[in-house]
C-alpha positions in Angstrom: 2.2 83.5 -25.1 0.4 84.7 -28.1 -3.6 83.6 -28.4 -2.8 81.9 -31.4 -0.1 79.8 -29.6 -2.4 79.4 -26.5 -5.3 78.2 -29.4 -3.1 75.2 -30.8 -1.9 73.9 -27.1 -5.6 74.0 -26.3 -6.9 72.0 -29.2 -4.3 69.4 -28.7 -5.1 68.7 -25.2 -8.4 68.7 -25.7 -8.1 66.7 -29.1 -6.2 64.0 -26.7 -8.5 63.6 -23.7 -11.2 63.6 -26.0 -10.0 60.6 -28.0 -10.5 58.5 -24.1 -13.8 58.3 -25.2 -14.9 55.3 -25.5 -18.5 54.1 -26.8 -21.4 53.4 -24.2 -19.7 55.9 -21.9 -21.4 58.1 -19.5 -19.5 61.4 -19.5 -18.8 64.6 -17.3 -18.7 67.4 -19.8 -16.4 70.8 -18.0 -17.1 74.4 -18.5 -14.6 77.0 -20.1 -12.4 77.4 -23.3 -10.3 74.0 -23.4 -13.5 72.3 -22.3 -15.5 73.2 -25.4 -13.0 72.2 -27.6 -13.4 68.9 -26.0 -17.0 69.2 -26.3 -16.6 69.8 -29.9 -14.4 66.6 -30.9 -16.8 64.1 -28.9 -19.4 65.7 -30.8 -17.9 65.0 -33.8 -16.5 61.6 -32.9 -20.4 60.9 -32.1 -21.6 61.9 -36.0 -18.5 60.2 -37.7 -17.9 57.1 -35.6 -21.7 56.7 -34.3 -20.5 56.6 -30.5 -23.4 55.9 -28.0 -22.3 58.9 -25.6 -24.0 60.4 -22.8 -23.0 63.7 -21.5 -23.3 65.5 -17.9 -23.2 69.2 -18.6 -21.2 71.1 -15.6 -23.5 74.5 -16.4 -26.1 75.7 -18.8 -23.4 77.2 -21.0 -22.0 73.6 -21.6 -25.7 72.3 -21.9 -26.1 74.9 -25.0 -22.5 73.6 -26.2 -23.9 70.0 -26.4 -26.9 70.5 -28.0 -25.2 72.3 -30.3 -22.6 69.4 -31.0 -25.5 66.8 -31.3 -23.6 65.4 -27.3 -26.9 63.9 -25.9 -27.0 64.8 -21.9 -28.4 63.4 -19.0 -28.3 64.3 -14.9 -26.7 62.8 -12.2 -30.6 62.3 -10.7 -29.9 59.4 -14.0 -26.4 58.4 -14.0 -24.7 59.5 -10.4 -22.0 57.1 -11.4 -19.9 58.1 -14.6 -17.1 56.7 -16.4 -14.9 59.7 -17.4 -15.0 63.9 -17.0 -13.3 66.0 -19.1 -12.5 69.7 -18.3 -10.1 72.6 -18.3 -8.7 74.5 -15.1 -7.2 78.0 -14.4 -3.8 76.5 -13.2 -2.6 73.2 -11.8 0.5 72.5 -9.9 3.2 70.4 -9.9 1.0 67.9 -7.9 -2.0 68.3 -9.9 -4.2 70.0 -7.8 -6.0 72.5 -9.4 -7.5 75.7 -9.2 -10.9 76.6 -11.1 -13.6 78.9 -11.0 -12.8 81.4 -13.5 -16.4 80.8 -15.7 -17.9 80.9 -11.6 -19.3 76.9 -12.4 -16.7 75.0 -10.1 -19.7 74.0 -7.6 -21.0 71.6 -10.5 -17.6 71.0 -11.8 -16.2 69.5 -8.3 -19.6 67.5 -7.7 -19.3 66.2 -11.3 -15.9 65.1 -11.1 -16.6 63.5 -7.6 -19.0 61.5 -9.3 -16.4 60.3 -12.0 -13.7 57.1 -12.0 -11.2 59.1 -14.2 -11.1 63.0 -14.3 -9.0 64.2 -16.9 -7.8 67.9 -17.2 -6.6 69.5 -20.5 -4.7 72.7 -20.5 -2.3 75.3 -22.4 1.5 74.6 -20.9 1.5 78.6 -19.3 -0.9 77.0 -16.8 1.1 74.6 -15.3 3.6 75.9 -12.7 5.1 74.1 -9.7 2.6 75.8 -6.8 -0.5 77.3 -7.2 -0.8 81.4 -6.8 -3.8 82.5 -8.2 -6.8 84.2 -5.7 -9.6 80.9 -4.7 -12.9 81.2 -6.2 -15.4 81.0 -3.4 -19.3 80.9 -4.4 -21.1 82.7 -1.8 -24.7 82.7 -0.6 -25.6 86.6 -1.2 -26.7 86.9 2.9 -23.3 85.5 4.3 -20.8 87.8 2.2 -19.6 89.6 4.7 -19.7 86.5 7.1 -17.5 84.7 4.4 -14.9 87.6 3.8 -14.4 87.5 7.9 -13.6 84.5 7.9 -11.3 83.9 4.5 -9.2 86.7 6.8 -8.9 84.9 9.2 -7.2 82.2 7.3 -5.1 85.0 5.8 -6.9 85.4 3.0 -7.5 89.1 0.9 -11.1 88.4 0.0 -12.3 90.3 -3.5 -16.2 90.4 -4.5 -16.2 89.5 -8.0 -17.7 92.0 -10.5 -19.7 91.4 -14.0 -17.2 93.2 -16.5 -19.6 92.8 -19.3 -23.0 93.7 -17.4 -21.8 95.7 -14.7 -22.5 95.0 -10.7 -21.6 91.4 -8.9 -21.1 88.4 -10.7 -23.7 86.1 -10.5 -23.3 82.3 -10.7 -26.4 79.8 -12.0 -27.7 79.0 -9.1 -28.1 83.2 -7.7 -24.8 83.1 -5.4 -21.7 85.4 -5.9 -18.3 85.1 -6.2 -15.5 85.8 -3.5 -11.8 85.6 -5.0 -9.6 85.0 -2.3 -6.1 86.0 -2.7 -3.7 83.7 -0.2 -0.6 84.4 -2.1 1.2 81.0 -2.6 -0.4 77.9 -1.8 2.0 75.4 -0.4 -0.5 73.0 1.1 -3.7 72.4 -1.1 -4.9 69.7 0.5 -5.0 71.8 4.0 -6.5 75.0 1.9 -8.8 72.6 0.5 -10.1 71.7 4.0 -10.0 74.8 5.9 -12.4 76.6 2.9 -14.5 73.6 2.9 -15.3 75.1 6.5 -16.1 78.6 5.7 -19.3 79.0 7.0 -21.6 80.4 4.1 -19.7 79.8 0.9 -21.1 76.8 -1.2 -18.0 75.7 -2.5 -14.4 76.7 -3.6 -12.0 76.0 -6.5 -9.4 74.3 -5.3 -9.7 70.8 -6.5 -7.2 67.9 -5.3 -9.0 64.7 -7.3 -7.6 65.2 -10.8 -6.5 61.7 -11.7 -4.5 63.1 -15.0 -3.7 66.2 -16.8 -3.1 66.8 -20.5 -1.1 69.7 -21.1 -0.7 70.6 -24.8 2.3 72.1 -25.8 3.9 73.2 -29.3 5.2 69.6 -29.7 2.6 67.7 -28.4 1.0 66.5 -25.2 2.4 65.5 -21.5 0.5 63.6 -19.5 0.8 64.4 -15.8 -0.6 61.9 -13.3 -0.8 61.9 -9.8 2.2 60.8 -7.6 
């Protein structure tokens, strides 16, 4: 798929699950391309329709992004309960589970989400397959690394410490942990995966997510909407 291609399927998804916005909502605001896009159109709807929106950034990048955008944001010490969160994801399944982590801010994304009635995920249409294949995003306290790479063996797992491409040395999340990518082939059972890496002893959280209550995938005729079965 060329990037131009992958540019437009973006915009439209994120055009669409922006437009669920509704005035006086409280909203969780994703990290990552497709998620800034959204960013972007409830920022705009906020200047041209004078929407009373409040945002709850998933990491500092998306906190930047709002100011920017004029999204006023709050914390979930404030609003624990919100309406609606909008954000991308690496790949999703024919179930909607997802996987995400690639931006290394899926420990705020899942808590965010938790904390949402609807979670709404926009994507490109390459990212949507029937099972999910790509490595699991584990962030890792820096002491238990090897601890945590025992035990994602264990559960069959090739465990990868992610590197910093553009700065060289580990990747470093927000909050000072790293980043294990575990590679367990196909997944057939996220909602077993999910529970068996919620267990691993020393890793914060992990990027399989099973709560999506909708997806919006743009394509180059539109948008499907995926629920849940």
């Amino acid at each position: 798929m060329s990037e131009e291609k992958k540019r437009r399927e973006k915009e439209r998804a994120a055009e669409a699950a922006s437009a669920l916005i509704e005035d006086g909502m409280v909203v969780g605001l994703g990290t990552g391309s497709t998620a800034e896009l959204a960013i972007r159109n409830i920022g705009k709807r906020i200047k041209e329709e004078r929407l009373v929106v409040i945002g709850v950034p998933t990491s500092l990048r998306t906190e930047a992004l709002a100011i920017e955008c004029g999204v006023p944001f709050t914390t979930l010490s404030e609003h624990p309960d919100l309406d609606i969160c909008i954000d991308g994801a690496d790949q999703v399944d024919a179930h909607i589970n997802l996987l995400k982590g690639g931006w290394g801010s899926h420990t705020r994304e899942k808590i965010v989400s938790y904390a949402a009635q609807r979670r709404v995920i926009c994507v490109e249409e390459e990212k949507v397959g029937e099972l999910l294949t790509k490595p699991v995003p584990l962030e890792v306290l820096p002491y238990a690394v090897k601890v945590v790479e025992k035990q994602v063996k264990e559960l069959g797992g090739t465990p990868v410490l992610r590197l910093d491409g553009s700065r060289g040395g580990y990747f470093a999340t927000e909050h000072g942990n790293l980043v294990i990518d575990a590679d367990f082939g196909v997944i057939r059972n996220p909602e077993e995966m999910n529970v068996a890496l919620s267990s691993v002893v020393g890793s914060v959280e992990h990027g399989i997510f099973t709560n999506a209550t909708e997806v919006y995938v743009g394509t180059e005729k539109g948008v499907k909407i995926l629920r849940r079965d």
